[in-house]
Steps between C-alpha positions, in 0.01 A plus 500: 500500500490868507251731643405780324145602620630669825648808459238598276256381738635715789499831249121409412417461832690782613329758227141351623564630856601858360243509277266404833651753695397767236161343456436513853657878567224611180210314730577635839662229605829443638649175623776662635583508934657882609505512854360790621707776687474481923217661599331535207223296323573387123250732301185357363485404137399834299473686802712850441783425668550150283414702165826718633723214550447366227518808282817689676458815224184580649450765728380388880179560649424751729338168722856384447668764626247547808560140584881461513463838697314362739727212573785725526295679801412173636866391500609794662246459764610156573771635572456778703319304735772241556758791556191638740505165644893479578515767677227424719706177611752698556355740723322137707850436505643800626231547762571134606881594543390785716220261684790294611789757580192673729470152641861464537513831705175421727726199559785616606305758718367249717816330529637776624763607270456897474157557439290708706203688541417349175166395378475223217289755269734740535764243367309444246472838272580870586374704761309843496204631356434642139654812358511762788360854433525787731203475741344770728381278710832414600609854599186490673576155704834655551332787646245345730465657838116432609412379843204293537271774650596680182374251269161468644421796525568526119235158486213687703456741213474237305321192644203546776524342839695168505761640794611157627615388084639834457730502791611115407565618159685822550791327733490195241577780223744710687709200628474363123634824325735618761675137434489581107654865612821311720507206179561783239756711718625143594519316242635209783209497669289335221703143539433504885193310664142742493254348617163673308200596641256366279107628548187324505206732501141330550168705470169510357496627143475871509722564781774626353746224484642567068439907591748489825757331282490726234500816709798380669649435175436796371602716812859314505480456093674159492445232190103342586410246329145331600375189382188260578560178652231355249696537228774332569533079431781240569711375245295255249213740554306758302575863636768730596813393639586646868830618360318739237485761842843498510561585168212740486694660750819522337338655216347806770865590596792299409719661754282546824327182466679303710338674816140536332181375589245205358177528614334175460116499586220251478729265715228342648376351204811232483432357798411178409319375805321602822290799481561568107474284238792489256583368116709200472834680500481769740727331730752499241433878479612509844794305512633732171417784660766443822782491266417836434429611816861429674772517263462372159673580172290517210632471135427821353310541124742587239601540179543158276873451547563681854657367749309366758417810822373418818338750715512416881165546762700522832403860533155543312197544714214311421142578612213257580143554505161344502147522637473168693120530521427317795810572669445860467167518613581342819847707580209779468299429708785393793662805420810301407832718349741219381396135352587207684713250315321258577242587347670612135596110535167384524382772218762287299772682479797324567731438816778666284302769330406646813855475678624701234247804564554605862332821442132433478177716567144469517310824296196617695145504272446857429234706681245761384689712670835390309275503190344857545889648591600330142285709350538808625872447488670786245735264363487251206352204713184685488239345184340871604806676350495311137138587485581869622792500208219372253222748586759790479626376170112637407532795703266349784622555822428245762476538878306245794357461819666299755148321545416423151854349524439278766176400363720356164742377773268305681398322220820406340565345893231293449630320153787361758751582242689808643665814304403323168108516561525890514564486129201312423264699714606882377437344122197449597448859683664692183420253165226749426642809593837412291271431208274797473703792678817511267392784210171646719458848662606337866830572653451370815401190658466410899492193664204464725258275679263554223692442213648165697165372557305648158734547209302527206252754696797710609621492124162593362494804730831634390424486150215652524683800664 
């Protein structure tokens, strides 16, 4: 028997499903799947961008146009940062390679096959400081012809009394720079063994200890560089790194500051046991800072991109100081010239530390005598001749008695805190005077007894002149 229902069964049902379709479209609906693009989200029903695909005449949005925008930006950050990314794995890579041939070398250095007089940093990067620009210090190092007697006579116009430091210091310095003179007409003589003369200076505060290194330093004009012991912190720490001196001191004089000077003071406050109480890492401090005191080579700062420069301590100087309360006060009293190292060891400095600083001194306390010659001293280590500049400034001229002196020296001695008490005590002598004076009829102001002992009388007087 024939069948003739189906084909026109399959039309019917095939003109209900278009008819459906078109139904559905007119409603907002739409059976249909479309996969959406990768990385991108279908649009929302009636949202702009579906209006647009479905009506391919219309004009786009300005949303539309923001949006694909952005993902064009997006894509081309993507990949930026994995171009960014490959060629930081290649540089890990190429600084592994060079990791390895350094290795390689060490290696073969201590197998004896060629290499010596070779240090492992050295292997591992380029040797020699930063850019070099003419210095004058150098022609001045080249030129260096001062004996010892010389040079402290050039200190006793600068720092009061201290004779026994002084004399330590000024052979230190002379044997120091005369060994930088031979280095730079010898350029040899750098690789052979030196063996530095490192200073330890202990003293009360107020004796003089940061003003006799920076007269010398001034008098020879090398690269100074001073830094507080305080400051510094072991690795893992807050604070400064003990390396930052040496670059500080590249930065003073690229070329002459391989036989400069650090002046580290406050050393007694890393000491972390015995007499002094210390933080948690000062030992650390310590240990970091004997690198630097024989012959380290410190990774110079850079450019991004540089190759890596070391800059070698074997000929800088470097300069300790510190009060040492108690120890001070009893090396006054028994008259004592040089520190025992015994006693630095029980301070808590270590057994190494104080090997490596063979020149050490003990700084007398400062007398009224050694006060009263500050002040009447005509050079710039005189507070009198900053207020003297000051008064002139205002056309006052001012002039003292030796007495009235003494009387301010005598009681800046008593504060126990040598030169730098002065300060305090003629602020109090002049704070009225350098407040009422400037702009009045006065042009002349003397230092006496009276005006030491009764100020604001002595004022009132001279205004009412």
């Amino acid at each position: 028997m024939a069948y003739y229902g189906g084909p026109a069964r399959r039309a019917a049902r095939l003109a209900a499903r278009r008819f459906s379709q078109r139904k559905n479209a007119v409603n907002g609906k739409d059976d249909r799947t479309i996969a959406p693009l990768p990385g991108r989200e279908f649009p929302k029903p009636h949202s702009p961008l579906w209006l647009a695909l479905r009506s391919p005449v219309q004009t786009q949005p300005e949303e539309i146009v923001a949006q694909r925008a952005a993902q064009k930006a997006a894509a081309a950050d993507a990949a930026a940062k994995a171009a960014d990314d490959a060629r930081r794995k290649a540089e890990r890579a190429a600084e592994k390679v060079a990791e390895k041939r350094a290795e390689k070398q060490f290696d073969d250095m201590m197998s004896g096959k060629g290499y010596a007089n070779v240090s492992p940093s050295t292997l591992a990067g380029p040797v020699g400081s930063a850019d070099v620009t003419p210095s004058d210090r150098v022609a001045k190092l080249r030129n260096f012809a001062m004996t010892p007697l010389e040079l402290k006579s050039e200190l006793d116009e600068m720092v009061v009394g201290q004779d026994n430091a002084k004399k330590a210091l000024s052979v230190a310095f002379c044997e120091h720079f005369h060994h930088a003179r031979r280095c730079i007409e010898e350029p040899d003589r750098s690789s052979k063994m030196w063996h530095k003369k490192n200073i330890l200076l202990v003293g009360p505060t107020g004796t003089g200890k940061t003003q006799l290194c920076r007269a010398l330093a001034r008098v020879v004009d090398a690269p100074y560089v001073k830094a507080d012991a305080t400051t510094f912190s072991a690795t893992g720490f807050v604070g400064r790194d003990v390396d930052d001196v040496i670059h500080q001191l590249h930065e003073v004089d690229n070329e002459a500051a391989p036989f400069g000077v650090v002046h580290i003071d406050e050393v007694d406050k890393i000491c972390p046991r015995g007499l002094i109480s210390g933080t948690v890492n000062t030992r650390d401090v310590q240990t970091a800072l004997l690198k630097l005191m024989e012959d380290a080579e410190v990774p110079l700062k850079g450019k991004k991109g540089d190759s890596r420069k070391l800059f070698s301590t074997k000929h800088v100087l470097f300069v300790f100081s510190g009060a040492f309360e108690q120890l001070s006060s009893v090396y006054a009293s028994e008259g004592v010239k040089a520190p025992e190292p015994s006693d630095l060891i029980n301070a808590g400095l270590l057994h190494e530390f104080v090997g490596r600083v063979p020149i050490r001194c003990a700084l007398e306390p400062l007398s009224v005598d050694h006060l009263l010659s500050i002040m009447e001293s005509d050079s710039e280590i005189s507070p009198l001749t900053q207020y003297r500049d000051m008064f002139a400034a205002h056309a006052i001229d001012l002039s003292w008695d030796t007495e009235a002196l003494r009387t301010i020296a005598e009681r800046a001695h008593a504060h126990g805190l040598g030169a730098r008490a002065l300060v305090a005590e003629l602020d109090a002598v002049f704070r009225e005077f350098a407040f009422a004076l400037p702009g009045s009829s006065v042009t002349e102001l003397k230092v006496t007894e009276d005006l030491v002992s009764k100020p604001e009388e002595e004022l009132r007087r001279l205004l009412a002149v």
